[in-house]
Gaussian input, Z-matrix of N, CA and C with variables (Angstrom, degrees):
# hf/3-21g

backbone

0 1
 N
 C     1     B1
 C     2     B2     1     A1
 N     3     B3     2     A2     1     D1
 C     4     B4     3     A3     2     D2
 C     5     B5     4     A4     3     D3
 N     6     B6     5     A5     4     D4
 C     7     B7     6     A6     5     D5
 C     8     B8     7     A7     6     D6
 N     9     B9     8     A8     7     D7
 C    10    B10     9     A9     8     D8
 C    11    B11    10    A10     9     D9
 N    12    B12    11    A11    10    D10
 C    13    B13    12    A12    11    D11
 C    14    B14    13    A13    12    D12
 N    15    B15    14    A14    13    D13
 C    16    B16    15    A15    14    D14
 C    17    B17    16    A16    15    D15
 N    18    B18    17    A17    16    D16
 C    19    B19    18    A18    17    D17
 C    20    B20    19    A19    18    D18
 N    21    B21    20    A20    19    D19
 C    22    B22    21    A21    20    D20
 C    23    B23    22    A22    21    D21
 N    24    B24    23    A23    22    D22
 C    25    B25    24    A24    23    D23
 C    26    B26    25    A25    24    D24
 N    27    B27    26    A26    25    D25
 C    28    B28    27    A27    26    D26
 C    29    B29    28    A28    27    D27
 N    30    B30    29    A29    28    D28
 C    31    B31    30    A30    29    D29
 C    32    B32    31    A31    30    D30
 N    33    B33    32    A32    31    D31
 C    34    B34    33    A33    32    D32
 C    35    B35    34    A34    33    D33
 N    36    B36    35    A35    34    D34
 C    37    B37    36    A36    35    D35
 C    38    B38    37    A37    36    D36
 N    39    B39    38    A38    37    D37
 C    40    B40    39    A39    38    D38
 C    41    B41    40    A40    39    D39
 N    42    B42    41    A41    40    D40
 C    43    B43    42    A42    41    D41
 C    44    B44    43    A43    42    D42
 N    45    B45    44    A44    43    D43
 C    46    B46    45    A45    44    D44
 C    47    B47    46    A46    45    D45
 N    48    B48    47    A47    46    D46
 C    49    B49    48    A48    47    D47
 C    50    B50    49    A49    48    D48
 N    51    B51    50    A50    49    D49
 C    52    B52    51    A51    50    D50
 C    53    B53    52    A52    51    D51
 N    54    B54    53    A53    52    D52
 C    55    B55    54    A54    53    D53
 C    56    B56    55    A55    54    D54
 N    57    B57    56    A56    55    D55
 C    58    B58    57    A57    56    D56
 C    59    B59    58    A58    57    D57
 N    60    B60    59    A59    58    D58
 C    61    B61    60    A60    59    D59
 C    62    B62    61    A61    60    D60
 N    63    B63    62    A62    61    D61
 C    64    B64    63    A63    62    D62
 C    65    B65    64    A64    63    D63
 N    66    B66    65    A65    64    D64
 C    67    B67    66    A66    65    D65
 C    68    B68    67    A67    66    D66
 N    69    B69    68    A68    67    D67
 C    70    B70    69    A69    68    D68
 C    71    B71    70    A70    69    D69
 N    72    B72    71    A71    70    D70
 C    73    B73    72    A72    71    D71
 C    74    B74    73    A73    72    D72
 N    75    B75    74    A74    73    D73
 C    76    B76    75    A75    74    D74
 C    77    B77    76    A76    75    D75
 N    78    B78    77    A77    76    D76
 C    79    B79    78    A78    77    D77
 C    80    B80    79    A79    78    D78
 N    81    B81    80    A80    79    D79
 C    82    B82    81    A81    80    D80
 C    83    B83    82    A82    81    D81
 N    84    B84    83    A83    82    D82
 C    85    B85    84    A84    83    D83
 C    86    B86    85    A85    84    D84
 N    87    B87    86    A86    85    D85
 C    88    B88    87    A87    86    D86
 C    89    B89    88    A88    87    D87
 N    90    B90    89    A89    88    D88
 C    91    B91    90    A90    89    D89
 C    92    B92    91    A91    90    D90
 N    93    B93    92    A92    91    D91
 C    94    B94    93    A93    92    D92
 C    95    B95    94    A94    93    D93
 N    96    B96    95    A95    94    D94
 C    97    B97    96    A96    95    D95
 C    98    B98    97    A97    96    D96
 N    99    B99    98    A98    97    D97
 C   100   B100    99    A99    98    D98
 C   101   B101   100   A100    99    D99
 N   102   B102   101   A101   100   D100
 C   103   B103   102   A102   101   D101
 C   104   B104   103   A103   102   D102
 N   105   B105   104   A104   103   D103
 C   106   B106   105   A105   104   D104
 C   107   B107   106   A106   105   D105
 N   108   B108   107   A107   106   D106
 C   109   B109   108   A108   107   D107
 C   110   B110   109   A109   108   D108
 N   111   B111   110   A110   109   D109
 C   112   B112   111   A111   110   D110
 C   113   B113   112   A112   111   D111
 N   114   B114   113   A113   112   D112
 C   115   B115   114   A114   113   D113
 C   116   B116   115   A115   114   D114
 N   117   B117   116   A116   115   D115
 C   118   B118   117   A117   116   D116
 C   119   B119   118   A118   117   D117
 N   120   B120   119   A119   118   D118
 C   121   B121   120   A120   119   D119
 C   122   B122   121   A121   120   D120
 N   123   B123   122   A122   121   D121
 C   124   B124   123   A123   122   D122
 C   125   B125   124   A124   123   D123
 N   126   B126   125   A125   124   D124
 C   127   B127   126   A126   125   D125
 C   128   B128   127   A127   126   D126
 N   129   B129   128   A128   127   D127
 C   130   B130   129   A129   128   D128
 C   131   B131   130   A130   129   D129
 N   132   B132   131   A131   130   D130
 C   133   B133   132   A132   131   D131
 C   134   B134   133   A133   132   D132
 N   135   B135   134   A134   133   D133
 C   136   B136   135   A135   134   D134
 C   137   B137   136   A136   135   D135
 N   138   B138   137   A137   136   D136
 C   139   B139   138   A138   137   D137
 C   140   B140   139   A139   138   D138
 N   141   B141   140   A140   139   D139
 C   142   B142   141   A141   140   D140
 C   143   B143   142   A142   141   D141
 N   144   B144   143   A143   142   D142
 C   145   B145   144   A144   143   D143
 C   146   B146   145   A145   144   D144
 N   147   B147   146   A146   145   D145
 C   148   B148   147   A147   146   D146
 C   149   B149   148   A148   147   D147
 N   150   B150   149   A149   148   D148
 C   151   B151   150   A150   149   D149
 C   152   B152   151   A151   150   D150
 N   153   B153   152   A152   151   D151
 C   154   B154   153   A153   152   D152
 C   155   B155   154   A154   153   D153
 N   156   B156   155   A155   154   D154
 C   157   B157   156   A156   155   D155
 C   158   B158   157   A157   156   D156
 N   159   B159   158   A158   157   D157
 C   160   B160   159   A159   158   D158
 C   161   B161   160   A160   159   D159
 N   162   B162   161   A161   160   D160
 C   163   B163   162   A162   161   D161
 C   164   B164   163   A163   162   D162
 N   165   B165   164   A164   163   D163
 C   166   B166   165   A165   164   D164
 C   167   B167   166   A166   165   D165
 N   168   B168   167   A167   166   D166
 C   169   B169   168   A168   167   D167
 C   170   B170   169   A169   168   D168
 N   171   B171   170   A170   169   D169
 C   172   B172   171   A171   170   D170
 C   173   B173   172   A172   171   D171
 N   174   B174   173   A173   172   D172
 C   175   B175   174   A174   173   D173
 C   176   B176   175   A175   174   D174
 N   177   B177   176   A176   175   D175
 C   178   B178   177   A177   176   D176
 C   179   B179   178   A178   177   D177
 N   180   B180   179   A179   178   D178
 C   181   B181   180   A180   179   D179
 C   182   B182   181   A181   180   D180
 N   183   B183   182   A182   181   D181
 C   184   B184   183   A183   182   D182
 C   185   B185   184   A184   183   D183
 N   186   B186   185   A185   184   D184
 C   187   B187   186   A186   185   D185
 C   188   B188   187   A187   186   D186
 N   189   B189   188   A188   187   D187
 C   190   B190   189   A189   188   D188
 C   191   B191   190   A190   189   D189
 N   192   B192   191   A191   190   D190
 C   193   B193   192   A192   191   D191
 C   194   B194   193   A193   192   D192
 N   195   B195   194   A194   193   D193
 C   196   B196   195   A195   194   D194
 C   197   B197   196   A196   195   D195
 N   198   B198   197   A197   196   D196
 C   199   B199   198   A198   197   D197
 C   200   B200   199   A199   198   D198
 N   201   B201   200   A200   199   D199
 C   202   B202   201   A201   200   D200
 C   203   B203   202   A202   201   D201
 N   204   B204   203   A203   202   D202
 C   205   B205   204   A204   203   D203
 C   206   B206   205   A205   204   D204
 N   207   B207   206   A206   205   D205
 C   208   B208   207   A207   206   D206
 C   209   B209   208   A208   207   D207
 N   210   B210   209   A209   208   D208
 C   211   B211   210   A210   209   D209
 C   212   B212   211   A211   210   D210
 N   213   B213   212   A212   211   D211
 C   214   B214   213   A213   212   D212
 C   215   B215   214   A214   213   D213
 N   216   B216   215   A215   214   D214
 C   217   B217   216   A216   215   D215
 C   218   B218   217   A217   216   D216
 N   219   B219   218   A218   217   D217
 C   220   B220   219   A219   218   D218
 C   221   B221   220   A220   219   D219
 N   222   B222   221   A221   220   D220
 C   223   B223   222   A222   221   D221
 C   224   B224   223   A223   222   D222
 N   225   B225   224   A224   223   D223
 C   226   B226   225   A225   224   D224
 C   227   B227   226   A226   225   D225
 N   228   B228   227   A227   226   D226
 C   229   B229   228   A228   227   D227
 C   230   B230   229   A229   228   D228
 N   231   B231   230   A230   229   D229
 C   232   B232   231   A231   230   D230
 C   233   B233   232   A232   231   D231
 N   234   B234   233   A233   232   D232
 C   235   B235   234   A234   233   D233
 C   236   B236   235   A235   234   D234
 N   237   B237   236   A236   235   D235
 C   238   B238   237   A237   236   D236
 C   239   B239   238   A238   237   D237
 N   240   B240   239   A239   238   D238
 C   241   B241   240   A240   239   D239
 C   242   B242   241   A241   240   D240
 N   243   B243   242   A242   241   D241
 C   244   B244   243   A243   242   D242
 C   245   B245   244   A244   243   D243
 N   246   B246   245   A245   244   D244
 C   247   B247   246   A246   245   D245
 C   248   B248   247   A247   246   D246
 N   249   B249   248   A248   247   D247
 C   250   B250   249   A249   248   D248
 C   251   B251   250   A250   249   D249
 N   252   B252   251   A251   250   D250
 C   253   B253   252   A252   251   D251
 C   254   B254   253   A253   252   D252
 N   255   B255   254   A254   253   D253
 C   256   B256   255   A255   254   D254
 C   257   B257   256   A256   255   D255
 N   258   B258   257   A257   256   D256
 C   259   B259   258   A258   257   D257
 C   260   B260   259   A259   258   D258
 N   261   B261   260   A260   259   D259
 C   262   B262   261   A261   260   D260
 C   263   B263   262   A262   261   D261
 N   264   B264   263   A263   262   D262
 C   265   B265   264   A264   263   D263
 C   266   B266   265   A265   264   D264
 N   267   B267   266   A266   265   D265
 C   268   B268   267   A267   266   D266
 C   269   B269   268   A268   267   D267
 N   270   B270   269   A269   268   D268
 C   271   B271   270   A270   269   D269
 C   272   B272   271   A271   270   D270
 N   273   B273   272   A272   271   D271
 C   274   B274   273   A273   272   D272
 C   275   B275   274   A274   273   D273
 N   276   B276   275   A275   274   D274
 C   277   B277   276   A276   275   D275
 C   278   B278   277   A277   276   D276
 N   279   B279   278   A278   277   D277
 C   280   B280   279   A279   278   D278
 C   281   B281   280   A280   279   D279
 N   282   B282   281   A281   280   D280
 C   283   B283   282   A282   281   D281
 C   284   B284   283   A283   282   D282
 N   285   B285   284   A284   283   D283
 C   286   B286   285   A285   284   D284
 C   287   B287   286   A286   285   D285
 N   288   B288   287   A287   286   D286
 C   289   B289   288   A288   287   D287
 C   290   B290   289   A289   288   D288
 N   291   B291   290   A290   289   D289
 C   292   B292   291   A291   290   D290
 C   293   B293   292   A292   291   D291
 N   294   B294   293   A293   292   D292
 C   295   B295   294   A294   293   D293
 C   296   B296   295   A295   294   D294
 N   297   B297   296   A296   295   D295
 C   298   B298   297   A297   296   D296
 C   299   B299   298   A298   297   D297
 N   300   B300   299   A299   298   D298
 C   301   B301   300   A300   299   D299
 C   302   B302   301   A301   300   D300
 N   303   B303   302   A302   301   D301
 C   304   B304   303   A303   302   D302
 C   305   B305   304   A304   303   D303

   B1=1.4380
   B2=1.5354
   B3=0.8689
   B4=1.7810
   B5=1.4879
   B6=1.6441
   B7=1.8634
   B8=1.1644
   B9=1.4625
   B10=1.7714
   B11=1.0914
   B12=1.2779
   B13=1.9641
   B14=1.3244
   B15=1.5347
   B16=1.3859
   B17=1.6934
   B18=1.1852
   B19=1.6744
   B20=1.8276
   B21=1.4363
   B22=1.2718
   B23=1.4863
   B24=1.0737
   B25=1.5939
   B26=1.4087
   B27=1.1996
   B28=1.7983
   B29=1.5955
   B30=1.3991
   B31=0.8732
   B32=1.6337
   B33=1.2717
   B34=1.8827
   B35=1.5308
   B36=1.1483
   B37=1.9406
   B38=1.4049
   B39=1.1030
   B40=1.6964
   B41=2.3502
   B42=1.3362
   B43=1.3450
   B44=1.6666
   B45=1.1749
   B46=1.2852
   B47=2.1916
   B48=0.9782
   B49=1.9081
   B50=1.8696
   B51=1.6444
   B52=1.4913
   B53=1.2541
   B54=1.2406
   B55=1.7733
   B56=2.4753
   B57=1.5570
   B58=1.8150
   B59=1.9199
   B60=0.9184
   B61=1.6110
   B62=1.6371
   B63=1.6612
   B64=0.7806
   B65=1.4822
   B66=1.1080
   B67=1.4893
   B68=1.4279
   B69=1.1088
   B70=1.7779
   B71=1.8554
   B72=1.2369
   B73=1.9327
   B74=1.6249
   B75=1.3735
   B76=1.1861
   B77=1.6732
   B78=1.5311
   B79=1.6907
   B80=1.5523
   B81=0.9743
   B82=1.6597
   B83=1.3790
   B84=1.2839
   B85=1.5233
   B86=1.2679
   B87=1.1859
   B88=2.1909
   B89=1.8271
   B90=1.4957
   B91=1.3955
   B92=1.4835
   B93=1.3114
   B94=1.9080
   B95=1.1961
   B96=1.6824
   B97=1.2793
   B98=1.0124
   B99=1.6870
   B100=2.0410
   B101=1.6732
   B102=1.1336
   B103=1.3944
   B104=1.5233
   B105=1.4277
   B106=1.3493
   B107=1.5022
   B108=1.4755
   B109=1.4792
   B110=1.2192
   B111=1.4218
   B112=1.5744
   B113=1.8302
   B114=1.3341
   B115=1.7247
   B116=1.4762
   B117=1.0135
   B118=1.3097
   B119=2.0030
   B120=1.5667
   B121=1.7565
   B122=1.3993
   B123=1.1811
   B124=1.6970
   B125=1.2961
   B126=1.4936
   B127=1.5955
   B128=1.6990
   B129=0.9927
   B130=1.5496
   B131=1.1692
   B132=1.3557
   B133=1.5791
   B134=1.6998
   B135=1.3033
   B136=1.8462
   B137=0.8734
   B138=1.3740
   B139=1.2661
   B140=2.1399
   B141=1.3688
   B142=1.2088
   B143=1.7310
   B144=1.2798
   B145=1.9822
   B146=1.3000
   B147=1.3140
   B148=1.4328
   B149=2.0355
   B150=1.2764
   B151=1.6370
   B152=1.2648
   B153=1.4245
   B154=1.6191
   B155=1.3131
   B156=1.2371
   B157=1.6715
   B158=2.1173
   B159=1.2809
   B160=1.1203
   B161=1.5705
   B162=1.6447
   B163=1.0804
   B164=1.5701
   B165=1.3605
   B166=1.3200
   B167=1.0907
   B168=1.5512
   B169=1.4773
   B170=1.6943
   B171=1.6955
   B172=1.2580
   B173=1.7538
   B174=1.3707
   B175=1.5999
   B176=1.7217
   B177=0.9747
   B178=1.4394
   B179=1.1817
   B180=1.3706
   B181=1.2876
   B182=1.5291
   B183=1.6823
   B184=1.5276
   B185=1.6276
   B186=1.4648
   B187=1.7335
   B188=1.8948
   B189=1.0296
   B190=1.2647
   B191=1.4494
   B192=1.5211
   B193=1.3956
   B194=1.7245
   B195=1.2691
   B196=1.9953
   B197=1.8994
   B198=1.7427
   B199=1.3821
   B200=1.7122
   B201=1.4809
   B202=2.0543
   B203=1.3760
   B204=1.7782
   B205=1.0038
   B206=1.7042
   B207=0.6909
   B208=1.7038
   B209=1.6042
   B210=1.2007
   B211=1.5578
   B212=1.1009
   B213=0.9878
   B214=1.7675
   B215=1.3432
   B216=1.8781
   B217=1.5939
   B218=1.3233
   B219=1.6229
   B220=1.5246
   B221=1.3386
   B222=1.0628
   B223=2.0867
   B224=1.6357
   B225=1.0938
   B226=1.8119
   B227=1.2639
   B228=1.4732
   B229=1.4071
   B230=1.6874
   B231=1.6973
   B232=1.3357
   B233=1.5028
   B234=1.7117
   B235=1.0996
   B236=1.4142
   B237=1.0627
   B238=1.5436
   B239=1.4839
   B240=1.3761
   B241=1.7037
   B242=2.1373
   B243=1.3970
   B244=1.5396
   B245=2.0550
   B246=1.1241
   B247=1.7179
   B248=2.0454
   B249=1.6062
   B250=1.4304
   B251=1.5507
   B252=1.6530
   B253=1.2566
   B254=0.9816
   B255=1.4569
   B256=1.0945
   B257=1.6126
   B258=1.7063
   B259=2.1310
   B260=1.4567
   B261=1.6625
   B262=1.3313
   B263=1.4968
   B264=0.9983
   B265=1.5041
   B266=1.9836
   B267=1.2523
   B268=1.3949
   B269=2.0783
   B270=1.4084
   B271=1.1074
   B272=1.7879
   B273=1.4860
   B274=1.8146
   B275=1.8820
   B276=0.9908
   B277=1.4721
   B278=1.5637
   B279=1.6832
   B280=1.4856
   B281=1.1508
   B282=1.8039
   B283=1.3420
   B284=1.3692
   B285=1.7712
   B286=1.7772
   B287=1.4309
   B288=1.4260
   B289=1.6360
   B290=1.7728
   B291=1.7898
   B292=1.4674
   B293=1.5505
   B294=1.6477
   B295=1.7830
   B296=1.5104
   B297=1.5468
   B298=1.5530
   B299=1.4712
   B300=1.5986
   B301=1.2188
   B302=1.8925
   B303=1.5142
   B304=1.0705
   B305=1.5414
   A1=107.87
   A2=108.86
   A3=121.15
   A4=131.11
   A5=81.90
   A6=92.45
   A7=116.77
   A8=101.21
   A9=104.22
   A10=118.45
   A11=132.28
   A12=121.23
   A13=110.62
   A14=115.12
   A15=127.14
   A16=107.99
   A17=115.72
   A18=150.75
   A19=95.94
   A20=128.82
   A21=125.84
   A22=109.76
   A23=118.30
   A24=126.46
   A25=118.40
   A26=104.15
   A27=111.60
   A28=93.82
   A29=159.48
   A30=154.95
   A31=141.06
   A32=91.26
   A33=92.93
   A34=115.52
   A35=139.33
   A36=116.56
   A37=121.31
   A38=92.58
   A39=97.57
   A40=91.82
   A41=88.55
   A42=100.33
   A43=114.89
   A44=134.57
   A45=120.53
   A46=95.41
   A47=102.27
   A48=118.54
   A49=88.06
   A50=88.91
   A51=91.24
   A52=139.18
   A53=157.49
   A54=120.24
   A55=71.13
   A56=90.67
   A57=86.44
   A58=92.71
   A59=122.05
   A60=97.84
   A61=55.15
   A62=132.17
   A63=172.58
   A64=116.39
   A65=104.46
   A66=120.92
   A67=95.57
   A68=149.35
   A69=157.12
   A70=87.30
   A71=75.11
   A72=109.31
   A73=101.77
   A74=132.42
   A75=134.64
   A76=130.52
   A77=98.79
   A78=119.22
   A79=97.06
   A80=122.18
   A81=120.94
   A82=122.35
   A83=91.28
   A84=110.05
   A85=126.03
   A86=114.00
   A87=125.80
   A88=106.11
   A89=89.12
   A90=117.89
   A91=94.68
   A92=105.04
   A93=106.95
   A94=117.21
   A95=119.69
   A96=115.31
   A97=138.63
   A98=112.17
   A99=142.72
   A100=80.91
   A101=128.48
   A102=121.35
   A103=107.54
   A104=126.77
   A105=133.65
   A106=100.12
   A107=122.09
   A108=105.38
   A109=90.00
   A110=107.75
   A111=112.13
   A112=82.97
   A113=115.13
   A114=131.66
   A115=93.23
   A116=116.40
   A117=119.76
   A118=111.48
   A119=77.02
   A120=96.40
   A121=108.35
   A122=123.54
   A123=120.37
   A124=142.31
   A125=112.79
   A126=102.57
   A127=120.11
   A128=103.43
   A129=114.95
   A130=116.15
   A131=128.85
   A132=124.29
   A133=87.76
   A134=102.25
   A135=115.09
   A136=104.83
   A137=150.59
   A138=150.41
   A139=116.76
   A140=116.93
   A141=141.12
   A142=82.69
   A143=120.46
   A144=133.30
   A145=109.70
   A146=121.77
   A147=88.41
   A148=73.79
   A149=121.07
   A150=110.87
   A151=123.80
   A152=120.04
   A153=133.05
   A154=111.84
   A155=135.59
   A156=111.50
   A157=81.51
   A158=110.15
   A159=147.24
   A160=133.22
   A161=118.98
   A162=127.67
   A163=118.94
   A164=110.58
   A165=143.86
   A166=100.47
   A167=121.17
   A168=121.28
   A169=127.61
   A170=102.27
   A171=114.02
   A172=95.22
   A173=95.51
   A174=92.16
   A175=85.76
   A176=124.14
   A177=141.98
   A178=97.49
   A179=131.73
   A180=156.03
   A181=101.92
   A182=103.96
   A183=117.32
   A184=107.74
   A185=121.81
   A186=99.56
   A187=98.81
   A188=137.16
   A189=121.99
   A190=110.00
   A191=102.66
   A192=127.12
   A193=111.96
   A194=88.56
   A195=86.25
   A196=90.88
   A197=110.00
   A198=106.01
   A199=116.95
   A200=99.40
   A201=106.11
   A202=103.92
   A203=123.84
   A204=105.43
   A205=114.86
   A206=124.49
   A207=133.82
   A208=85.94
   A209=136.34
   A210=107.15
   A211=113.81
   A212=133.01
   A213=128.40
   A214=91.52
   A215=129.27
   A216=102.12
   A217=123.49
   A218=106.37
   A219=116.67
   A220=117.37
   A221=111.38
   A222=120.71
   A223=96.21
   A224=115.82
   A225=115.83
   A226=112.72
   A227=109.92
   A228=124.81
   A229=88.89
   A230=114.44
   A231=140.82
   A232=126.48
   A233=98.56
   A234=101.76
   A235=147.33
   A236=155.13
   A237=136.79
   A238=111.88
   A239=96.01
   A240=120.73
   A241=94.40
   A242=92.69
   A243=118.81
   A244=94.67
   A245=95.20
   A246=105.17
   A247=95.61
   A248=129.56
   A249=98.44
   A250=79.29
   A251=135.90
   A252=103.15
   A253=119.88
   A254=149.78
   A255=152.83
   A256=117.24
   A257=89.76
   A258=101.36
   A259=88.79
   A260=109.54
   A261=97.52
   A262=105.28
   A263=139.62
   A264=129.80
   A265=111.57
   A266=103.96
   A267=117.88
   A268=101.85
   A269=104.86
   A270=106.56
   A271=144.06
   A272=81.89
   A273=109.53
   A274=99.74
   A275=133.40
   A276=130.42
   A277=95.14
   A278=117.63
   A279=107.51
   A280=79.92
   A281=146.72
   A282=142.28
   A283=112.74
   A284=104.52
   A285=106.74
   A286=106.95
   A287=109.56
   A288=106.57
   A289=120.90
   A290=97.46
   A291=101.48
   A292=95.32
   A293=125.83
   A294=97.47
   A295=124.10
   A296=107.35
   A297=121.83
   A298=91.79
   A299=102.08
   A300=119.86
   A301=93.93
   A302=96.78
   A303=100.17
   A304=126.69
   D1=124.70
   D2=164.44
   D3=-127.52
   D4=135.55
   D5=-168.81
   D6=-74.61
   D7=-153.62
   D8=-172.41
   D9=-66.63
   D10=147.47
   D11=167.20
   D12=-45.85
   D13=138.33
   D14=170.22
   D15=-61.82
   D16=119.46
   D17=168.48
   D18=-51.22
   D19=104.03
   D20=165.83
   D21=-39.87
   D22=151.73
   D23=157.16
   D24=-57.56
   D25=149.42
   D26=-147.92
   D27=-74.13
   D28=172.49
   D29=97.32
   D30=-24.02
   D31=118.53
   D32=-161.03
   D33=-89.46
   D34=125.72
   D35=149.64
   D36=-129.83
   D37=112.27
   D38=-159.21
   D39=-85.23
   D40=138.46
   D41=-173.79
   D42=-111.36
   D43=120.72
   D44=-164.15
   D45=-120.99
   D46=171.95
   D47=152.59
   D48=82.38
   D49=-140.26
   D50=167.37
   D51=-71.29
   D52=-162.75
   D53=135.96
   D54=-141.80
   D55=143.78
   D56=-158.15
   D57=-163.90
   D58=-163.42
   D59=-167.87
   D60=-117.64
   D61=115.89
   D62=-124.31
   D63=132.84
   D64=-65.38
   D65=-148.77
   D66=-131.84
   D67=-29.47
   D68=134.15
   D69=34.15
   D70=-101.26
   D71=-158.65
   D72=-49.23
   D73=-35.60
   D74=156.77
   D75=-44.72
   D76=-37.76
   D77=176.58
   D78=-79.70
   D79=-45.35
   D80=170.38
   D81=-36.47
   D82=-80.43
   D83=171.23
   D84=-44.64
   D85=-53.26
   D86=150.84
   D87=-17.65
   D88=-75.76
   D89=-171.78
   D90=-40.15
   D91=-95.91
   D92=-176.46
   D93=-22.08
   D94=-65.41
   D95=-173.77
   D96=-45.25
   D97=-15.33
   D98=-170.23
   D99=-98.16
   D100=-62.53
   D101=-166.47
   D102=-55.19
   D103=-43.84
   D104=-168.36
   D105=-59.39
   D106=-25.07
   D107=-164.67
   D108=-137.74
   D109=85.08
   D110=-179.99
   D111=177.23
   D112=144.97
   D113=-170.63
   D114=-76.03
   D115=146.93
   D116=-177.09
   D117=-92.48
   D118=126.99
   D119=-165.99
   D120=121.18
   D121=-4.01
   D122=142.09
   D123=-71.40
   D124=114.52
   D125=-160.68
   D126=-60.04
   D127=-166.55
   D128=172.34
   D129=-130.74
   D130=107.35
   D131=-170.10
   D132=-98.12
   D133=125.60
   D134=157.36
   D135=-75.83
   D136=148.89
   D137=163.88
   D138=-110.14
   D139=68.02
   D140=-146.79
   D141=-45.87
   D142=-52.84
   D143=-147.87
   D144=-6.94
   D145=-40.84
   D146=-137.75
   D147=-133.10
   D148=14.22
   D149=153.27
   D150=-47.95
   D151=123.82
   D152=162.62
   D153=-92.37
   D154=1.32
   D155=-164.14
   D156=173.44
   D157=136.22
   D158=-174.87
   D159=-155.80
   D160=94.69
   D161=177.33
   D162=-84.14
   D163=-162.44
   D164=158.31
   D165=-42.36
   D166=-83.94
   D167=-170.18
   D168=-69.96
   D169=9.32
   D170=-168.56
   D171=-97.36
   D172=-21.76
   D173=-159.48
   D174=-90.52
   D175=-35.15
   D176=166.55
   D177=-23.21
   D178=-70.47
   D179=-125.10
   D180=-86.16
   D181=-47.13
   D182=-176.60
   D183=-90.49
   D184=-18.82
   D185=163.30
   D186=-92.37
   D187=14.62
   D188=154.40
   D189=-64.53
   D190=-61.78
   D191=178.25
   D192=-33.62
   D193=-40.01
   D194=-157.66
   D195=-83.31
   D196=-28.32
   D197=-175.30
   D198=-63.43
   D199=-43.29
   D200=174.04
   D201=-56.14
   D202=-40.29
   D203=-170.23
   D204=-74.66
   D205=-44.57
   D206=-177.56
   D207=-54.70
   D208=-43.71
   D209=179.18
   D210=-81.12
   D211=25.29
   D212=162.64
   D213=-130.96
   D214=30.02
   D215=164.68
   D216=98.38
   D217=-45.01
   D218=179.82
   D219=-83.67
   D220=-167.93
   D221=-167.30
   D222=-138.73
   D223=138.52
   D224=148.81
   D225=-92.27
   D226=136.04
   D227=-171.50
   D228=-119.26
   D229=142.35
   D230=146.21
   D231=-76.58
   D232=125.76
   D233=170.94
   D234=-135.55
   D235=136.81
   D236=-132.85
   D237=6.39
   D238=97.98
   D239=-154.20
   D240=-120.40
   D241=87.18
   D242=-179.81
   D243=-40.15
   D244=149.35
   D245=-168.92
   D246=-69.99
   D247=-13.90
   D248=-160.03
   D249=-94.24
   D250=-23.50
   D251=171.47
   D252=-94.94
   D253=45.63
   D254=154.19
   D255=-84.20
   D256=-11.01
   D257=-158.15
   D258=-108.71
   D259=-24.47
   D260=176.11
   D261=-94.30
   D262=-24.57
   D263=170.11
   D264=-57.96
   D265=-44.34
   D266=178.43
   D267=-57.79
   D268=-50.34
   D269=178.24
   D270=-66.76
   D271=-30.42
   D272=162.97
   D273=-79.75
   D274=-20.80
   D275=-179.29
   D276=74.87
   D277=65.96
   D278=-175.48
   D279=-150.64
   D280=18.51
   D281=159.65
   D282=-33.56
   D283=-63.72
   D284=-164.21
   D285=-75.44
   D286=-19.80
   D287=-171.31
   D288=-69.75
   D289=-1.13
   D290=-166.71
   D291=-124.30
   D292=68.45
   D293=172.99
   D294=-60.01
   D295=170.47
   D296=-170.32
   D297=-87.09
   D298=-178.46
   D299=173.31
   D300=-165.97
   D301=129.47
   D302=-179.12
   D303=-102.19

């Protein structure tokens, strides 16, 4: 008897420093490129840890992210998600739109 097909490993991008329309369009592009080579319906774990500084265009950056992914099927998942973007996700009203992954 054999079970379901084994589920690839999720896709990772761990993001560190600022992320700022600096660095925006760069986190994008990261993002996609992990999605492009990964079956579609594999998530994307962000890996928030080690962010210092999160704007407008940072948060920008991650509903782009979550939009490429939903067109290939998949979800972006948050992860060790530092408390000032958690106040700014809470504050943009984009808390529920981003689940964790632990």
């Amino acid at each position: 008897m054999t079970g379901p097909p084994e589920q690839p490993p999720a896709a990772m991008l761990r993001l560190f420093g600022d992320i700022d329309l600096a660095t925006a369009d760069d986190v994008v592009a990261r993002g996609a490129n992990l999605l492009t080579h990964r079956p579609p319906g594999v998530p994307l774990i962000v890996d928030l840890g080690e962010v210092t500084f999160l704007d407008s265009s940072g948060l920008s950056a991650l509903v782009r992210l979550r939009r490429a992914a939903e067109a290939r099927g998949s979800q972006v998942l948050l992860r060790d998600v530092p408390q000032l973007v958690t106040v700014l996700l809470e504050l943009a009203g984009l808390a529920e739109y981003f689940p964790t992954s632990n």
